[in-house]
C-alpha positions as CSV (number, residue, x, y, z in Angstrom):
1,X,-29.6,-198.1,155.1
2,X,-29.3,-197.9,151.4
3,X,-31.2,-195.2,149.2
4,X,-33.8,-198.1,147.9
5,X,-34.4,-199.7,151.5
6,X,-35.0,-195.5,152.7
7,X,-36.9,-194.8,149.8
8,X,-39.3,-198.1,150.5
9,X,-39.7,-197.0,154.3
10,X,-40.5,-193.6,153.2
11,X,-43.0,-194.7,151.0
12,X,-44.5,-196.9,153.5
13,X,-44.7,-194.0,155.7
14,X,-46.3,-191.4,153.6
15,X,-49.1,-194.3,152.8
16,X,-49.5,-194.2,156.7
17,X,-50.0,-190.8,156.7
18,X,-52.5,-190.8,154.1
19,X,-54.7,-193.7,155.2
20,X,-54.8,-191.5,158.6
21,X,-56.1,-188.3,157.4
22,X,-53.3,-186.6,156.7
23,X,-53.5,-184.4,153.3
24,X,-51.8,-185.7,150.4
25,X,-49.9,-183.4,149.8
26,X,-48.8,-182.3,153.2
27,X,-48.0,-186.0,153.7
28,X,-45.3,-186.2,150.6
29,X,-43.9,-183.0,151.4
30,X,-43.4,-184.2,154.8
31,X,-42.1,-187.0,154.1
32,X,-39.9,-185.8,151.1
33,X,-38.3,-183.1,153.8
34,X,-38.0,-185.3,156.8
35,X,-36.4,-187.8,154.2
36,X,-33.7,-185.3,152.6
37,X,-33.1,-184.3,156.2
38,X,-32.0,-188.2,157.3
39,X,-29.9,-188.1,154.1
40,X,-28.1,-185.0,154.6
41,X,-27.8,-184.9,158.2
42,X,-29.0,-181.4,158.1
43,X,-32.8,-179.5,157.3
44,X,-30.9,-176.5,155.1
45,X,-30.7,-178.2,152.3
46,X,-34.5,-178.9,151.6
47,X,-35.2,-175.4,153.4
48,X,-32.9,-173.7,150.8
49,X,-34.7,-175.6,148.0
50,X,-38.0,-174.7,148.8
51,X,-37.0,-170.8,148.6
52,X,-37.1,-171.4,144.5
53,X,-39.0,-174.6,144.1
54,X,-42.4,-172.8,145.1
55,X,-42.0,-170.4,142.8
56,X,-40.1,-172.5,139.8
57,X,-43.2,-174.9,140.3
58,X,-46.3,-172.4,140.5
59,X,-44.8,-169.5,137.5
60,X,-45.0,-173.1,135.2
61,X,-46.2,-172.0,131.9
62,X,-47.5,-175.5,131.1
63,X,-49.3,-175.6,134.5
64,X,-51.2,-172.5,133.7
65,X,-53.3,-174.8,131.3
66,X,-55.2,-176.1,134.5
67,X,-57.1,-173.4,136.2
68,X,-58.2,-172.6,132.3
69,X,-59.5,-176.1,131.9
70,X,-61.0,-176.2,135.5
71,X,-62.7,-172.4,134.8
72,X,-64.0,-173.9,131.3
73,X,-65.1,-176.4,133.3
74,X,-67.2,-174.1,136.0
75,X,-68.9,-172.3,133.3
76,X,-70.1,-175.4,131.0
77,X,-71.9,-176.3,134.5
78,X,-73.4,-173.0,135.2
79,X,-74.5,-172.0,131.8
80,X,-76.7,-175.3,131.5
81,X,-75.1,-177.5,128.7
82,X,-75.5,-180.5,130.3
83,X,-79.3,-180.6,129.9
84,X,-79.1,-179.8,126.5
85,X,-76.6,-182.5,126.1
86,X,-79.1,-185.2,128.0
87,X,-82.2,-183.9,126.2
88,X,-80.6,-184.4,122.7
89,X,-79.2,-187.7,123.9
90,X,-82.1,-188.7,125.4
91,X,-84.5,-188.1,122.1
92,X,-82.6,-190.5,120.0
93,X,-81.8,-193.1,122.2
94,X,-84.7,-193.0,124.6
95,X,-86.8,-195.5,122.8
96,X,-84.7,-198.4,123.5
97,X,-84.1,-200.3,126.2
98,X,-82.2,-199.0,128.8
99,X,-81.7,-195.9,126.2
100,X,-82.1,-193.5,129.0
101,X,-79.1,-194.7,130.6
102,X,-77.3,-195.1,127.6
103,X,-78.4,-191.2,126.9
104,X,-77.0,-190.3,130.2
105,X,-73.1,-191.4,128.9
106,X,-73.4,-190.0,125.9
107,X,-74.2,-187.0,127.7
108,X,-71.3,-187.5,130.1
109,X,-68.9,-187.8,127.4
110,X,-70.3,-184.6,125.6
111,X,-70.2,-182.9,128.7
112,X,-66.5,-184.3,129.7
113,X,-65.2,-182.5,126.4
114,X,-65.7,-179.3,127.6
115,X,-65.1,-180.2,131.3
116,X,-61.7,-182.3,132.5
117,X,-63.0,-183.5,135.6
118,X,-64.7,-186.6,136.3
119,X,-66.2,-184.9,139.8
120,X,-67.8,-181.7,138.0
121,X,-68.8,-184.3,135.2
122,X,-70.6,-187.0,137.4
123,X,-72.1,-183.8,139.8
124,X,-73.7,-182.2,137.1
125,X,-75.0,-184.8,134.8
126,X,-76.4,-186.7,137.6
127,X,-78.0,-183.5,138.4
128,X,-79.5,-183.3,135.0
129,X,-80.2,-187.7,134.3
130,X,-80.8,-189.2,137.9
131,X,-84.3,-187.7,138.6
132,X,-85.1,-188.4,135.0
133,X,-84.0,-192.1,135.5
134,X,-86.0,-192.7,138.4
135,X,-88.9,-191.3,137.1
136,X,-89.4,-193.4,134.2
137,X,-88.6,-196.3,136.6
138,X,-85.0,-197.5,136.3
139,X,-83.7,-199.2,139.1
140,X,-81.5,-197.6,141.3
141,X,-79.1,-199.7,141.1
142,X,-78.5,-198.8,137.2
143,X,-79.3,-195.2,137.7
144,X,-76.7,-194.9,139.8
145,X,-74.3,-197.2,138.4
146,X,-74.2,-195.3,135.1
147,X,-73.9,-192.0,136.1
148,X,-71.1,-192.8,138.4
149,X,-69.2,-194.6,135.7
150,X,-70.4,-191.9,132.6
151,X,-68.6,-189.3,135.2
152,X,-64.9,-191.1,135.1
153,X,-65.5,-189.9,131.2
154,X,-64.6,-186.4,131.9
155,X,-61.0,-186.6,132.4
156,X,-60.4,-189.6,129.6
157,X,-62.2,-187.6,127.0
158,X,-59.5,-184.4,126.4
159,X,-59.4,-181.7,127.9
160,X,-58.7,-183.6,130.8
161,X,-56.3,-182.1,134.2
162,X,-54.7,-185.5,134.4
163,X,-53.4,-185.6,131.1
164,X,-52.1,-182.5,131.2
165,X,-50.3,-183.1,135.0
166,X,-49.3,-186.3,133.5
167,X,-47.5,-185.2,130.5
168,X,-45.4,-182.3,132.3
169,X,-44.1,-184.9,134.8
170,X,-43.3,-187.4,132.0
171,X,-42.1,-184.3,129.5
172,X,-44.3,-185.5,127.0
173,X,-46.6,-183.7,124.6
174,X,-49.9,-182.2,125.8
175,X,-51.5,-182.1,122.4
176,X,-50.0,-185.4,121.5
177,X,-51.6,-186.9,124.8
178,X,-55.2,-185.1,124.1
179,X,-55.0,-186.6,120.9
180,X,-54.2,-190.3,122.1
181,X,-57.0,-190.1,124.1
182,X,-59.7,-189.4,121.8
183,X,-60.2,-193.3,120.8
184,X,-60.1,-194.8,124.0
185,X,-62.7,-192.5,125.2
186,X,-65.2,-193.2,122.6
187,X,-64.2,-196.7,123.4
188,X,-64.9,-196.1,126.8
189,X,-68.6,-194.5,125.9
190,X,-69.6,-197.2,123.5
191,X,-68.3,-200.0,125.9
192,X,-70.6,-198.3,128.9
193,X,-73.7,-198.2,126.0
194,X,-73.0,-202.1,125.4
195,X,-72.8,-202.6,129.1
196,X,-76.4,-200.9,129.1
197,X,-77.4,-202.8,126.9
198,X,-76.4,-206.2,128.4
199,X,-77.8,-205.3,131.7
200,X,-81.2,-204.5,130.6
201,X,-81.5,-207.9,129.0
202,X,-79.9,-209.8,131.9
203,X,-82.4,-207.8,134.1
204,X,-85.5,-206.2,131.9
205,X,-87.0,-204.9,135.2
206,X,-84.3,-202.4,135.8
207,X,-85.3,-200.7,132.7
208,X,-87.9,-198.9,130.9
209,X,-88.7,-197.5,127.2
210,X,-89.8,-193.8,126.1
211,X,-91.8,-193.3,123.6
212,X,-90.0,-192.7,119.8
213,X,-89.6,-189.2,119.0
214,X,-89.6,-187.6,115.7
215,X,-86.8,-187.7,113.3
216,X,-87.8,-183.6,113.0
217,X,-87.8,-183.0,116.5
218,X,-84.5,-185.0,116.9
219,X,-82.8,-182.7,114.8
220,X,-84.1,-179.5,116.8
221,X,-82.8,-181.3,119.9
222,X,-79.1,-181.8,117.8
223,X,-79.3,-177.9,117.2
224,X,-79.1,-177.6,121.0
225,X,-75.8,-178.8,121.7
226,X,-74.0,-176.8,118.7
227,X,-72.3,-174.8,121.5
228,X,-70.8,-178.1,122.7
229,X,-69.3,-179.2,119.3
230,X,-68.2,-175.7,118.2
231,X,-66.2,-175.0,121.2
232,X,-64.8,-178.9,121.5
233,X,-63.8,-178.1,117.6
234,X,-62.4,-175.3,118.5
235,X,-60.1,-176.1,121.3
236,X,-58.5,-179.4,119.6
237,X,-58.9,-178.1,116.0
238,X,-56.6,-175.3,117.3
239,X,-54.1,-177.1,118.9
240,X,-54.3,-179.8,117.0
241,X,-54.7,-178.9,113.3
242,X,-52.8,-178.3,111.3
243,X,-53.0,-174.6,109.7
244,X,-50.4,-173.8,107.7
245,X,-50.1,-176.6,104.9
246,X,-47.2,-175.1,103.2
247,X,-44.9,-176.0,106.3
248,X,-43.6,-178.7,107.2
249,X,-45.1,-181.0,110.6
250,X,-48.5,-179.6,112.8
251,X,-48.8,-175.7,112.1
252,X,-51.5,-175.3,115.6
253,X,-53.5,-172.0,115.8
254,X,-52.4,-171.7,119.2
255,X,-50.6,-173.8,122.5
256,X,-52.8,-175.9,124.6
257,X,-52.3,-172.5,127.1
258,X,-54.0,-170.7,124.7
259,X,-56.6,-173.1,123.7
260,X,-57.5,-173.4,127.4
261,X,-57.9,-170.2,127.3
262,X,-59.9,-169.9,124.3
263,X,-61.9,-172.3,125.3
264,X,-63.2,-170.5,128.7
265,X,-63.8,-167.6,127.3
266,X,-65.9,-169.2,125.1
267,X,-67.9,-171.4,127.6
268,X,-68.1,-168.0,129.4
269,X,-69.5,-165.9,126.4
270,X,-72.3,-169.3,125.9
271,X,-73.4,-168.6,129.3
272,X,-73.7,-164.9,129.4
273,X,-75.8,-165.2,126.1
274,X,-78.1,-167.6,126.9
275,X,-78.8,-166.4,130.4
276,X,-77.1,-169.6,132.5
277,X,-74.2,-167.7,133.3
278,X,-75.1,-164.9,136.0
279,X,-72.8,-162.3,138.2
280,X,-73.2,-164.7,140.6
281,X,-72.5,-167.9,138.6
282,X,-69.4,-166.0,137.4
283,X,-68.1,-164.8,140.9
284,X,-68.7,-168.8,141.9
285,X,-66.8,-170.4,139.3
286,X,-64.1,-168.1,139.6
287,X,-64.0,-169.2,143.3
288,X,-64.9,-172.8,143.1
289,X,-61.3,-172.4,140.2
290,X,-59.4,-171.0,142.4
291,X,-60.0,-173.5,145.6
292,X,-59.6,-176.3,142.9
293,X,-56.1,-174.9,141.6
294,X,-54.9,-174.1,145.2
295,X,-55.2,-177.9,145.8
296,X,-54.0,-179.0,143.1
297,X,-51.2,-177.2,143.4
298,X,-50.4,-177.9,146.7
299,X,-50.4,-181.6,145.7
300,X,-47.9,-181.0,143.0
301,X,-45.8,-179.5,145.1
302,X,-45.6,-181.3,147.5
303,X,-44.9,-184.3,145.2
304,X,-42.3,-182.0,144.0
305,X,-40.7,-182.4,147.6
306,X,-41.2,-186.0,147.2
307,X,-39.4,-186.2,144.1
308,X,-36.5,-184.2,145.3
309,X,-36.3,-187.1,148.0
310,X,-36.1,-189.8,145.3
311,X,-33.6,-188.0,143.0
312,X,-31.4,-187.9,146.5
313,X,-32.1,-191.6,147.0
314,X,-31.7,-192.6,143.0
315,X,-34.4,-195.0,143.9
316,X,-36.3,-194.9,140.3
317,X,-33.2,-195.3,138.7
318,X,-31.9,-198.4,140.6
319,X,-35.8,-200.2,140.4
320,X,-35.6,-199.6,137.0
321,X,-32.0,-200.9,136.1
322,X,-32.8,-203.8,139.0
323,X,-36.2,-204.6,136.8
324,X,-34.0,-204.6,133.5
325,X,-31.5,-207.3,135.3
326,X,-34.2,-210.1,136.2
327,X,-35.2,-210.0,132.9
328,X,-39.0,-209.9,133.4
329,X,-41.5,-209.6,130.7
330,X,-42.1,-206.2,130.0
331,X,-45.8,-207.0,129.6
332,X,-45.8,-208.8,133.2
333,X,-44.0,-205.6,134.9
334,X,-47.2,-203.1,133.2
335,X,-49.2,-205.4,134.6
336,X,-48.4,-205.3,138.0
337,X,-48.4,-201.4,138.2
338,X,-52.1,-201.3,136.8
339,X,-53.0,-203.8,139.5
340,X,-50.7,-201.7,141.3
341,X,-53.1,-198.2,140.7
342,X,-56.1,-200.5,140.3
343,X,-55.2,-200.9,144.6
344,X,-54.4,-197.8,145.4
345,X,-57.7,-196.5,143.6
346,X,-59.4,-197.8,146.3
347,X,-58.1,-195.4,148.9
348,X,-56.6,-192.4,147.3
349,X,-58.2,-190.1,144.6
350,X,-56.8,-190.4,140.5
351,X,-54.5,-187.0,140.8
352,X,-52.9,-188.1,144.3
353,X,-52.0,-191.2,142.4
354,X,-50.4,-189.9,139.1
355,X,-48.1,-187.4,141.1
356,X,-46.9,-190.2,143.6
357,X,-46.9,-193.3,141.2
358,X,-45.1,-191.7,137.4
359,X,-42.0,-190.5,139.0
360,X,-41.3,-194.0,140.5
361,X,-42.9,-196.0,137.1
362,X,-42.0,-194.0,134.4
363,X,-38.6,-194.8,134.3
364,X,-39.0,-198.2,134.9
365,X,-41.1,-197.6,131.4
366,X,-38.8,-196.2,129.9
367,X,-36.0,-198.8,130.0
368,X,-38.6,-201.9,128.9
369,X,-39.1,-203.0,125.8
370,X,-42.0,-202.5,124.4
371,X,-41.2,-202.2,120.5
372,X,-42.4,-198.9,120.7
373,X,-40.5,-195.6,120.5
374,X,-39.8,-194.1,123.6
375,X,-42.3,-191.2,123.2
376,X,-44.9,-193.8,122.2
377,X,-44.2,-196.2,125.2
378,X,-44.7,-192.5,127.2
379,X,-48.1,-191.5,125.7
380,X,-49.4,-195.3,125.4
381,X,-48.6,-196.2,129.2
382,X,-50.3,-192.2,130.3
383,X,-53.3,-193.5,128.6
384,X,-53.8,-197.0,130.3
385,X,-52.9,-195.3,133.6
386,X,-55.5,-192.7,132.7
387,X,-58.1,-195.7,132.6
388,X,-57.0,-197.4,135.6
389,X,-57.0,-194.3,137.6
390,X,-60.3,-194.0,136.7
391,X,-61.5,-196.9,137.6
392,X,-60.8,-195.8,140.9
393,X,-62.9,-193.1,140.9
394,X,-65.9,-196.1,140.9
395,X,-64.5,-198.7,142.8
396,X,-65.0,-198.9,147.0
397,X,-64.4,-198.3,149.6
398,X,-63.3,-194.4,148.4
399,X,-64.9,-194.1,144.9
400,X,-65.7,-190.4,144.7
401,X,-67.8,-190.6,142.1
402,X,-69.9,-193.1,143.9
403,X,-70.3,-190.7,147.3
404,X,-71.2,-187.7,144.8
405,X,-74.0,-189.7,143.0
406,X,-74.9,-191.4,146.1
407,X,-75.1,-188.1,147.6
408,X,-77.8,-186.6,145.1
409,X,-80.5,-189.7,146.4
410,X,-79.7,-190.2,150.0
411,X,-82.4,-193.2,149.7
412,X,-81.1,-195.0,147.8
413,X,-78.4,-197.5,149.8
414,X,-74.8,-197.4,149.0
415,X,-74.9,-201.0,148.1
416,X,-77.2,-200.7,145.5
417,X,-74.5,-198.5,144.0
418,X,-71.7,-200.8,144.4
419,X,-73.8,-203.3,142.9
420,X,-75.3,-201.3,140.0
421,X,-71.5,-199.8,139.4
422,X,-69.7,-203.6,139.3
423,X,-71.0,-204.4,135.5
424,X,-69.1,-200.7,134.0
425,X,-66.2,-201.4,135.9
426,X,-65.7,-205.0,134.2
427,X,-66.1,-203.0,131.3
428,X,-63.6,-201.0,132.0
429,X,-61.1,-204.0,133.0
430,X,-61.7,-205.4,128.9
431,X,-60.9,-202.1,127.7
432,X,-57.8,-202.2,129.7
433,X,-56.7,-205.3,128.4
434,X,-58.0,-204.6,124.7
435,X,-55.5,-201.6,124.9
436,X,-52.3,-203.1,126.6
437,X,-52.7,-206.2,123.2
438,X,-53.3,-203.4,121.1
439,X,-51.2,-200.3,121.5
440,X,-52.0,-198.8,118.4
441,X,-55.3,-198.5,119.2
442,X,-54.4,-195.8,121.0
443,X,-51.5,-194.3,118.9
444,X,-52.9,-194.7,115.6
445,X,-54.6,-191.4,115.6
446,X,-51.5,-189.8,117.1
447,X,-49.5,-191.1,114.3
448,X,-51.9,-190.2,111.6
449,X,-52.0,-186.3,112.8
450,X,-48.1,-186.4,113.4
């Protein structure tokens, strides 16, 4: 059997494992093992790995960036920014059609740049929006729909886990891939407001209007959310300005590391002061952090197993140079691995994917032709997969952010979900394809700040 043909069945194997239960990451460390094991004749030499690659993997300094992100992340949701966030949103958009709705991404988006998880995001926000929604008598189906999609918003709009995950597999450049992401996310928020809007027209029913608030009381709603934009600002301005003019290239304050940290403390400080953040709140977060990173990490390293496999197998290496040889459009071969994630969204959750799809796509990336750089081919194909992977987040049968909103209005039928979800993820689909004819959509901003 040759290292392509073992490397298919293990694939197909670890799949099996998954779709039966089996945790992630348990499954591609199994399967990584077992696999060096057939190869080598022997278990030693996966055995002797393991003694270092635990620790080489964990003691990371790039990976240290995600339990900061994911405390930040606790402590924006105990320290109530989110319904400052809606409120504000709510009082300038309320008086339109559908502008509750529309009030409820904007919130999500303000609420996913100080989070980096589309669960946390879509949890607490639909918290916050979804009683208010069904209150002033917006269908459920929209209620629902919107929150679930305004949630995939917190890891596209940076700091996001993914991104960061992403770009130490790929070697690329966390700041660089923050900053690429800015655009599309606002993209993404303005494309779910338009998808509001269409909705609402197609179907006035599913809607209502608030009354107009005050242009004064507006602008005591925007002095609310200053927390929100000062420690956004401060987090990217300081890893991504530029602070020493008289050198030459990016002078940053501090490393995304740092930033993360900076950023935490921060949240943390907001909620002490305003009262959100109790003992108990603290002692939670901490906890809820810690169970978060102990997955996360176990999933990387048991992809880490997995890759070990395929380096054995040079598997990615021969795809790729076999892709080169047929001489398929480059274009045709992105577009079968977004269908490709836009599948396995459907049964497997956005950081399973990344870890068990880059290692075996990247380099196939890397040797087409897109008349980009290299680094921007890297940061422009993270970004689509971002987006993608997202869109599994809201598409059945195992869209998480659909059981988490579902969850919060157990009367409401999960096919009123599906249905009111469908019109945000088409939206997500022209963004996708906006993106792929238009690369430097997404680089332009990378290129003006580098």
């Amino acid at each position: 059997m040759t290292g392509i043909e073992l490397a298919i069945v293990a694939f197909a194997l670890m799949l099996l494992a998954i779709f039966l239960r089996l945790p992630i990451g348990l499954a591609m460390g199994l399967t990584g093992f077992f696999g060096i094991w057939y190869m080598m004749g022997r278990p030693s030499v996966t055995l002797s790995q393991l003694k270092t690659l635990s620790y080489d993997t964990f003691s990371s300094y790039s990976l240290s960036i995600v339990p900061l992100f994911l405390l930040m992340g606790q402590f924006a949701t105990k320290s109530g920014m989110s319904g400052a966030l809606f409120n504000a949103a709510s009082d300038w958009l309320g008086h339109r059609k559908g502008g509750v709705a529309m009030a409820a991404v904007g919130a999500c988006a303000g609420f996913g740049a100080v989070c980096g998880s589309s669960l946390a995001t879509a949890s607490t926000m639909g918290q916050v929006a979804l009683p208010e929604m069904r209150k002033r008598g917006y269908s459920d189906a929209l209620s629902t729909g919107v929150l679930a999609a305004g949630g995939t918003l917190g890891i596209l709009i940076p700091p996001s886990v993914i991104l960061v995950i992403y770009a130490i597999l790929t070697e690329q450049n966390i700041v660089k891939m923050f900053i690429a992401a800015l655009v599309p996310g606002i993209l993404a928020a303005l494309g779910y407001m338009l998808t509001v809007a269409v909705m609402v027209r197609i179907n006035p029913d599913s809607a209502t209007t608030a009354e107009r608030v005050p242009y004064t009381e507006r602008f005591k709603t925007l002095l609310s959310i200053w927390p929100v934009v000062v420690i956004f600002g401060l987090v990217m301005g300081g890893i991504a300005g530029d602070w020493n003019w008289s050198k030459v290239g990016v002078q940053a304050l501090f490393t995304p590391t740092e930033g993360a940290a900076v950023g935490a403390v921060a949240t943390g400080l907001y909620g002490v002061m305003t009262g959100g953040l109790t003992w108990k709140g603290f002692l939670d977060s901490v906890l809820a952090t810690a169970q978060s990173t102990a997955m996360i990490f176990f999933i990387v390293l048991g992809a880490q197993i997995f890759n070990s496999f395929l380096a054995f197998t040079q598997a990615p290496q021969m795809l790729a140079e076999w892709v080169t040889a047929q001489g398929y459009a480059p274009l045709l071969v992105l577009t079968l691995m977004l269908i490709a994630y836009l599948v396995f969204g459907c049964v497997m959750d956005s950081l399973s994917m990344i870890l068990l799809t880059i290692p075996i796509f990247y380099p196939i990336i890397e040797v087409l032709d897109f008349g980009l750089t290299p680094e921007e081919a890297g940061i422009w194909f993270g970004i689509l997969a971002l987006i993608v992977v997202e869109v599994g987040l809201i598409t059945p049968p195992v869209g998480m952010n659909l059981f988490i909103i579902n969850s919060m209005a157990r009367d409401i039928p999960m096919s009123a979900t599906y249905r009111g979800v469908a019109p945000f993820v088409l939206s997500d689909l022209i963004r996708v394809v906006v993106l792929v004819a238009f690369p430097g959509i997404t680089l332009w901003l990378v290129g003006v700040l580098f």
